[in-house]
N, C-alpha and C positions, 0 to 999 in steps of 0.2 A: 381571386377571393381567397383561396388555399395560400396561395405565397403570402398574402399580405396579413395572415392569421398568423401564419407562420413567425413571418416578420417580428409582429406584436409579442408572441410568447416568447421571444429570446428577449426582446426589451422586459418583459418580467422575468425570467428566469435571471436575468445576468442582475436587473434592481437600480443598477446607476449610468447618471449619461459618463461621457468623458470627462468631463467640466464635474461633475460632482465627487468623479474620482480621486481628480488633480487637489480637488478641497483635501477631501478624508488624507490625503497622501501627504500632505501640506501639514498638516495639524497633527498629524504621528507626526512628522520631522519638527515640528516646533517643541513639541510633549518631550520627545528624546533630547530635545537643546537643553531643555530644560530642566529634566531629569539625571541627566550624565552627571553634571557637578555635585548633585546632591548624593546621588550613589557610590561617587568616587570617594568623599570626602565620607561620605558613612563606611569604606573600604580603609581608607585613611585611618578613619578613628577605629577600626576594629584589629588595623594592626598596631595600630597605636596603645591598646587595653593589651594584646598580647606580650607584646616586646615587655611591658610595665608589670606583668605578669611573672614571667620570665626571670627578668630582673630580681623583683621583689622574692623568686623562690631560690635563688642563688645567694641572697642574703641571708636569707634564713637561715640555706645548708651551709655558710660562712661560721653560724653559732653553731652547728652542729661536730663541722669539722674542729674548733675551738675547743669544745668541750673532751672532743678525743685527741688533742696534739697536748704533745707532750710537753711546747711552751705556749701553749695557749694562742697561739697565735691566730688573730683575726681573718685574714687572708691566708690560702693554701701558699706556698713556698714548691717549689720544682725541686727534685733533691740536684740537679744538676747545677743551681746556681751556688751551692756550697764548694763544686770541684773547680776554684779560682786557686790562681796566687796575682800576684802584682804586674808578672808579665801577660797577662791573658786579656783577652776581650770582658768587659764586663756585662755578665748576664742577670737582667733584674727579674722578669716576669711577669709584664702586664699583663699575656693573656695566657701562658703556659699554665694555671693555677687551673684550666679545662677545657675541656673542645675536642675535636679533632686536630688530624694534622693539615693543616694549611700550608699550601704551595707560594705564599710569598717568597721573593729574595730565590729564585730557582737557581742560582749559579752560584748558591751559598758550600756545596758540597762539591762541586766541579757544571758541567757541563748542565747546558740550559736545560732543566725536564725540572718538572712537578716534583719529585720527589727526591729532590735536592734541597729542597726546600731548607730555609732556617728555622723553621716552624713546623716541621715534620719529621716523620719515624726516622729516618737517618741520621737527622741530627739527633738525634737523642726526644723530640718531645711526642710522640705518637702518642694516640687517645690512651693506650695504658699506662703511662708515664704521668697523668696528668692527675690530678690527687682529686679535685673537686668530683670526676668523671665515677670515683668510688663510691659516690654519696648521691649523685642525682642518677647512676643508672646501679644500678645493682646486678652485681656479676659480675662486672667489670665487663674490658676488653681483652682480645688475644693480643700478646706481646709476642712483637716478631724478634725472637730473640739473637737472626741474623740478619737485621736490617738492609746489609750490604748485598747479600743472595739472594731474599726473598724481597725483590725487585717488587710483583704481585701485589704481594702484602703489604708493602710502603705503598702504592698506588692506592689500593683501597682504603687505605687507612683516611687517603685523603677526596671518600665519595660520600662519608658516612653522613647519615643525614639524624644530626644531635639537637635535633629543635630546639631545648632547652638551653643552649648556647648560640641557637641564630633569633635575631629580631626578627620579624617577619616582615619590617620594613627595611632591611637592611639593604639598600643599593649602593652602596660604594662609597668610595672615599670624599671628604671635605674638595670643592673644587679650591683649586690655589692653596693649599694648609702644606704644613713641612713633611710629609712625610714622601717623598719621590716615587719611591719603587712602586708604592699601592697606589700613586695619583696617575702614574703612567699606564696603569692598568683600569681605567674608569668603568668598567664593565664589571671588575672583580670586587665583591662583597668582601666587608669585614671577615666574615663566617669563613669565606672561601682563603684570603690572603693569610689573616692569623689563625685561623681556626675556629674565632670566636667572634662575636658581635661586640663582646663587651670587653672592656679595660677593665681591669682593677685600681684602686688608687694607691699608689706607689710612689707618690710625691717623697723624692732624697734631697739632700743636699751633702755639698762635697766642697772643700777648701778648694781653693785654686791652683795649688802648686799638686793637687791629687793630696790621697790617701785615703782612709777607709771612711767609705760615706755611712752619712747619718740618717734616720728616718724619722721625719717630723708629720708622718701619717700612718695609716693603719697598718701602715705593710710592714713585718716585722717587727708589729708589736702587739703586745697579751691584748683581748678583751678588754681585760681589765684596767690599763692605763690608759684606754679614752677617755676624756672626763668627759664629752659633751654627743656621745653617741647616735643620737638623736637629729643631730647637725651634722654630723663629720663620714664625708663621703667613702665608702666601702665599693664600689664599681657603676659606670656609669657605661651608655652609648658609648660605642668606641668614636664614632663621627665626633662626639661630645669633647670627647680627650686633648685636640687641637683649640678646640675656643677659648679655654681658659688662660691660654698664652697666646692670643691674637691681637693685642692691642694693636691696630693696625699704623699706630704713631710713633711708638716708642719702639715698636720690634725690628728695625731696619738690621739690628745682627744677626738674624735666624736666616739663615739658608732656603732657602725656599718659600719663604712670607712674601705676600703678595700686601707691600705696605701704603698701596693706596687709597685711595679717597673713598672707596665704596666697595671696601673690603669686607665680604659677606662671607660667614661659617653657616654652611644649610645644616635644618635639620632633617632624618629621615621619616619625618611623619610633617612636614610641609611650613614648619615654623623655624625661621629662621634663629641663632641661636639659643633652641629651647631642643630640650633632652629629655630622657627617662633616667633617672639615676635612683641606688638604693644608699641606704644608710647605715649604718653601726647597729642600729637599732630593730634593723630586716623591715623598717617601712621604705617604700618606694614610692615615688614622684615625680613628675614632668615638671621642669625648674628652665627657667632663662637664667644660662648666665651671664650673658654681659649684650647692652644695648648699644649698639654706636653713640656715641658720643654724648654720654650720662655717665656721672658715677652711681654705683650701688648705694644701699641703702647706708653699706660701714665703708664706704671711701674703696679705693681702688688699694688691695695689701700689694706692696711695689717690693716687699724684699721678705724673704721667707717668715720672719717674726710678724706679728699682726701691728705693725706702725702703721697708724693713719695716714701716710704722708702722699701729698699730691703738689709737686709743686716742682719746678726747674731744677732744685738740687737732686730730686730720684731718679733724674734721670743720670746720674752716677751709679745708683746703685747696679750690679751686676744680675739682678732680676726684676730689672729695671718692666716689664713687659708682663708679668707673669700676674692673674689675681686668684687668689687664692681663698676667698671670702666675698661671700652674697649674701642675698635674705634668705636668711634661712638653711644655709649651707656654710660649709668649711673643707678647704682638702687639708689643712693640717691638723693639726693636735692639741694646737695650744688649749690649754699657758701647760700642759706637760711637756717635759725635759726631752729635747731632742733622743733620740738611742743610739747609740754605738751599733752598726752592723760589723760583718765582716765581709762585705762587698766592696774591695778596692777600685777607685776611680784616677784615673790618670793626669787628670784634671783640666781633659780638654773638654770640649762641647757640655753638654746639661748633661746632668748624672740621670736623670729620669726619662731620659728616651731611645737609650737602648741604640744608639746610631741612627735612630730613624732618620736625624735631619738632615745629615749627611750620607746616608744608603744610596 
């Protein structure tokens, strides 16, 4: 009688059979089936509001830095890309304009390590060197003023954690896009490989036989000669920087272009090409730009000027692959007058990608 009283009070204390266990345990696992996506994709969207964030405050300090440069110029300049002559590598600046130092290209200085980096204190761009870094952190950074000895100090330079230049979606490189050295590395973030999340827009063009390229976007020129600000792209996604030259038809001469049938540029926030990009203007926007096999709203722009043209004959022209115009956006300038830089091009590969296609 004792045992079987016994018995009964652990069947109330414990409350359920096995079988009504297996239910409750059953219906969490379905609740969680069904809850994961929706959390992921609200984690999704909340890096997705930050990166645009982000974005949209480096636009800003774009007009800020403008206001104090002495040519007014739109985009920060690295003072290193002015020590060229005609024999030298030519250095533009996608992402050098802030950041830390990023360990891409590590045998850019000699021997494989981090901070040999093309993108780092050795080479000349560590976080103090970087002109934007004056304006979004205040204080600046310490400049290791013997890069070469203070080994240390080039290493940290590239742990620094400059939020304000990483997306918080940021996972890595375009799968298949031209750029080698960062795709070989599928683990390494924008942030980590350039220093930065973000590209600046740096759209050049350059004659063919070389000479000093020209600038038909914001980079290396005033505020003031954007006509259409509002439209005319100032930094996007760096993942973003490959899709606007991915025609996956017309681009079988890029090095590294993966030119077939179902040729996809992800983005990092789960929409295939679509972006965070900011404007001339310091508004910022999540923008598609280019659908597989649609034209835009104003025709696919097939060579640096804004010609409508789509047809057998573009495929002559020598940016035969590149679009340059959407709804609602522009990387060029037009209808203002190309600029004279003083950035010589030698006239092999595309003036706007800094070797990446060939690294």
């Amino acid at each position: 009688m004792i045992h079987r009283l016994n018995k009964h009070r652990r069947r109330v204390w414990w409350g359920f059979t096995l079988i009504e266990l297996l239910v409750v345990i059953a219906i969490i696992a379905l609740l969680i089936s069904i809850l994961l996506p929706s959390l992921e994709a609200a984690r999704r969207a909340a890096k997705k509001s930050a990166c645009l964030a982000h974005i949209k405050n480096i636009a800003s300090s774009s007009i800020v830095y403008a206001s104090e440069d002495a040519q007014g110029w739109s985009i920060p300049t690295h003072h290193l890309q002015f020590n060229q002559n005609p024999t030298s590598p030519t250095f533009i600046g996608a992402y050098e304009w802030g950041g830390k130092s990023g360990v891409g290209r590590p045998t850019y200085l000699g021997s494989n390590n981090p901070i040999n980096s093309k993108y780092g204190t050795r080479a000349g761009f560590g976080p103090a060197t970087r002109p934007m870094n004056n304006i979004l952190y205040k204080g600046g950074f310490k400049d290791n003023l013997k890069p070469y000895l203070d080994m240390q100090g080039c290493l940290n330079d590239t742990k620094l954690d400059l939020d304000l230049f990483k997306c918080p979606g940021d996972d890595g490189p375009p799968r298949g896009g031209h750029c080698p050295q960062w795709i070989a590395n599928t683990d390494e973030s924008s942030y980590d490989h350039f220093g930065n999340s973000y590209s600046a827009n740096i759209f050049m063009i350059a004659d063919q036989g070389g000479g000093y390229m020209r600038s038909n976007s914001p980079y290396m020129r005033p505020y003031s000669r954007i006509p259409t600000p509002a439209r005319t792209l100032l930094y996007e996604e760096n993942i973003g920087r490959w899709a606007w030259a991915a025609r996956e038809d017309w681009c079988d001469f890029l090095v590294g272009i993966d030119v077939g049938p179902t040729k996809v540029i992800r983005g990092w926030h789960g929409q295939d090409w679509t972006y965070n990009r900011a404007f001339a203007d310091a508004h910022a926007d999540t923008q598609m730009i280019y659908i597989i096999g649609s034209e835009d709203s104003e025709g696919y722009a097939l060579h640096y000027r804004s010609e409508k043209v789509f047809s057998e004959n573009a495929k002559q022209t020598s940016m035969r692959c590149v679009i340059v115009r959407g709804p609602g956006w522009q990387k060029d300038t037009c209808p203002a007058e190309d600029l004279l830089t003083t950035l010589w091009h030698t006239g092999d590969g595309r003036p706007s990608y800094e070797d990446c296609v060939t690294e």
